[in-house]
MARFIDO-204636 format. One record per residue: z negated, y, x of N, C-alpha, C in turn; residue in one letter. Coordinates in steps of 0.2 Angstrom, whole numbers, padded with zeros to 4 digits, always signed. Example, Ala and Ser with C-alpha at 12.3 -4.5 7.8 and 13.67 -1.06 7.14 Angstrom:
<marzas>
-0039-0028+0066-0039-0022+0062-0039-0016+0066a/-0035-0011+0064-0036-0005+0068-0039+0000+0064s/
</marzas>
This chain:
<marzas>
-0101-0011-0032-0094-0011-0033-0092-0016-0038x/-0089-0014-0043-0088-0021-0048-0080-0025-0048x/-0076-0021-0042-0070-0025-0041-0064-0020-0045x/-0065-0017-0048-0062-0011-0052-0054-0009-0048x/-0049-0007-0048-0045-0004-0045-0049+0003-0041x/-0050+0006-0044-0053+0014-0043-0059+0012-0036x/-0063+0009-0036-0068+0005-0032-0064+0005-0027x/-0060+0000-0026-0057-0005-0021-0051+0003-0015x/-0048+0008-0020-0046+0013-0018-0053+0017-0012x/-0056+0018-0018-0062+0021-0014-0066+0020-0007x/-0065+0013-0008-0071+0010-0002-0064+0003-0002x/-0062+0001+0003-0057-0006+0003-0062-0012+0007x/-0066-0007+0011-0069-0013+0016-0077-0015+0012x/-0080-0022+0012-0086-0023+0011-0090-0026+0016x/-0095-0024+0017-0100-0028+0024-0101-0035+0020x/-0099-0040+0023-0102-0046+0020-0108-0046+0025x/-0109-0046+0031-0117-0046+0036-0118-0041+0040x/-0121-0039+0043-0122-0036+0050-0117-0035+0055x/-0113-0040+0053-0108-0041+0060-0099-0045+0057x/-0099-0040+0050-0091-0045+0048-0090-0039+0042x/-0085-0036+0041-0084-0032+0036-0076-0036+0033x/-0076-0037+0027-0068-0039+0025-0065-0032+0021x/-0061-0034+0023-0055-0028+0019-0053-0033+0011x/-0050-0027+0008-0046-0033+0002-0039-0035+0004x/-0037-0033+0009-0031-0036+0011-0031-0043+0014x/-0038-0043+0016-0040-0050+0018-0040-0050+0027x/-0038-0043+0029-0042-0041+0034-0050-0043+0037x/-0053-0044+0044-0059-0043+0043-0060-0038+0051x/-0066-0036+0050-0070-0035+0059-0074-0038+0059x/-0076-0040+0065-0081-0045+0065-0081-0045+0072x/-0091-0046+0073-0094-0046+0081-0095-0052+0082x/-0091-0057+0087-0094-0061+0090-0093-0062+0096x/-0092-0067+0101-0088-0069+0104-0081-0073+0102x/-0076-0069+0104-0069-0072+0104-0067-0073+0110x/-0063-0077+0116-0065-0086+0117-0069-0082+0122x/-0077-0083+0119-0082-0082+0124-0083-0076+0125x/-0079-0071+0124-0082-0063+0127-0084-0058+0120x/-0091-0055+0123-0092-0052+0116-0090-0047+0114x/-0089-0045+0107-0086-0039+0107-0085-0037+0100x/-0081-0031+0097-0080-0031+0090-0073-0034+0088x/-0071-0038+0084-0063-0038+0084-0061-0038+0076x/-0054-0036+0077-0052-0032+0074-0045-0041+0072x/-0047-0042+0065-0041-0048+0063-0037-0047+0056x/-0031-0042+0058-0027-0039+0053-0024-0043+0049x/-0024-0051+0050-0021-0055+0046-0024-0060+0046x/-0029-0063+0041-0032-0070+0042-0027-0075+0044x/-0021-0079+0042-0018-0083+0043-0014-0083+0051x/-0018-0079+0053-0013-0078+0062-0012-0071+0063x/-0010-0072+0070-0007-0066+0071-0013-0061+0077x/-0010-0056+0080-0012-0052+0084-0021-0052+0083x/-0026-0052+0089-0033-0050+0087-0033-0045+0090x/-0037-0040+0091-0038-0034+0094-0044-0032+0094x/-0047-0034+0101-0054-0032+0104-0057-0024+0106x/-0062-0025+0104-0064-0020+0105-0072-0018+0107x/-0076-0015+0110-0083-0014+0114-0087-0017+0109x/-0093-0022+0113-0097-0023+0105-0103-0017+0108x/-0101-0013+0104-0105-0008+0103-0105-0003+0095x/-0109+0000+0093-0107+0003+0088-0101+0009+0089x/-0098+0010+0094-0093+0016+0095-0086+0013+0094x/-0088+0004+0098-0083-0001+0098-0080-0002+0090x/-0084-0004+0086-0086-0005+0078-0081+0000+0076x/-0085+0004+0077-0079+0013+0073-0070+0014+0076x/-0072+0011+0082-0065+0010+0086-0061+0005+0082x/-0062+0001+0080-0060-0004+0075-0057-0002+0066x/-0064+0001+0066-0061+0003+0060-0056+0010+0060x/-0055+0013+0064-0050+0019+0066-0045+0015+0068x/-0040+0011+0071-0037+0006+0072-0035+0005+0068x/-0038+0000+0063-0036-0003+0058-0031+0001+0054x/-0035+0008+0051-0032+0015+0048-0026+0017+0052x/-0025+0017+0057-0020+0019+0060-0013+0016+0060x/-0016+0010+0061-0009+0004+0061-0006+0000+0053x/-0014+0000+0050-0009-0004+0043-0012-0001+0037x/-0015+0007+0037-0015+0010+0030-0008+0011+0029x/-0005+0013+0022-0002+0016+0022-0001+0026+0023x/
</marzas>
Protein backbone atom coordinates (compact mmCIF):
# COMPACT_ATOMS: atom_id res chain seq x y z
CA UNK A 1 0.00 0.00 0.00
CA UNK A 2 1.64 3.31 -0.77
CA UNK A 3 -0.95 5.59 0.97
CA UNK A 4 -2.69 6.56 -2.36
CA UNK A 5 -6.35 7.76 -1.88
CA UNK A 6 -7.58 4.68 -4.28
CA UNK A 7 -5.51 2.19 -1.60
CA UNK A 8 -6.75 3.62 1.59
CA UNK A 9 -10.68 3.44 -0.08
CA UNK A 10 -9.83 -0.08 -0.78
CA UNK A 11 -8.27 -1.58 2.23
CA UNK A 12 -8.72 1.50 5.23
CA UNK A 13 -7.62 -0.77 7.96
CA UNK A 14 -3.63 -1.90 8.30
CA UNK A 15 -2.31 -4.79 10.69
CA UNK A 16 0.42 -3.06 12.39
CA UNK A 17 0.98 -6.78 14.57
CA UNK A 18 -0.83 -9.83 15.32
CA UNK A 19 -2.99 -8.22 17.79
CA UNK A 20 -3.65 -4.21 16.80
CA UNK A 21 -5.09 -3.05 13.29
CA UNK A 22 -5.42 0.87 12.89
CA UNK A 23 -7.90 2.39 10.56
CA UNK A 24 -7.01 5.85 8.76
CA UNK A 25 -9.53 7.49 10.83
CA UNK A 26 -7.26 6.76 13.45
CA UNK A 27 -9.45 3.98 14.86
CA UNK A 28 -7.84 0.80 16.14
CA UNK A 29 -8.80 -3.03 17.38
CA UNK A 30 -6.61 -4.20 19.38
CA UNK A 31 -6.22 -7.57 21.72
CA UNK A 32 -5.30 -7.04 24.97
CA UNK A 33 -6.37 -6.76 28.36
CA UNK A 34 -8.47 -3.71 28.92
CA UNK A 35 -8.69 -3.03 32.77
CA UNK A 36 -7.41 -6.67 33.02
CA UNK A 37 -9.92 -8.65 31.00
CA UNK A 38 -8.90 -10.22 27.75
CA UNK A 39 -10.44 -9.57 24.79
CA UNK A 40 -10.63 -7.82 21.31
CA UNK A 41 -11.48 -4.13 21.52
CA UNK A 42 -12.81 -1.96 19.50
CA UNK A 43 -11.51 2.11 20.01
CA UNK A 44 -13.41 4.32 17.50
CA UNK A 45 -11.77 7.39 18.65
CA UNK A 46 -8.15 7.42 19.93
CA UNK A 47 -8.69 10.67 21.96
CA UNK A 48 -11.50 9.08 24.20
CA UNK A 49 -14.61 8.09 24.06
CA UNK A 50 -16.80 4.74 24.21
CA UNK A 51 -14.55 1.17 24.07
CA UNK A 52 -16.28 -1.76 22.98
CA UNK A 53 -15.25 -5.31 23.91
CA UNK A 54 -15.49 -7.96 22.31
CA UNK A 55 -14.36 -12.21 22.76
CA UNK A 56 -10.57 -12.62 22.41
CA UNK A 57 -11.17 -15.07 19.89
CA UNK A 58 -10.88 -14.80 16.16
CA UNK A 59 -14.77 -14.74 15.73
CA UNK A 60 -14.51 -11.87 18.48
CA UNK A 61 -11.90 -10.06 16.02
CA UNK A 62 -14.40 -10.33 13.03
CA UNK A 63 -17.18 -9.14 15.55
CA UNK A 64 -15.22 -5.98 15.91
CA UNK A 65 -14.41 -5.40 12.71
CA UNK A 66 -18.44 -5.84 11.68
CA UNK A 67 -19.16 -3.37 14.43
CA UNK A 68 -16.90 -1.03 13.48
CA UNK A 69 -18.67 -1.04 9.74
CA UNK A 70 -21.87 -0.78 11.07
CA UNK A 71 -21.64 1.99 13.31
CA UNK A 72 -19.10 4.46 11.73
CA UNK A 73 -18.70 3.67 7.79
CA UNK A 74 -20.50 5.68 6.04
Amino acid sequence: MNGSPTDVLANPWVRVSENRFMHYSGACIERRNFPAVPGWYLIPDPRGGAVHRFEPTLQGRDDAFIAFSARYSP
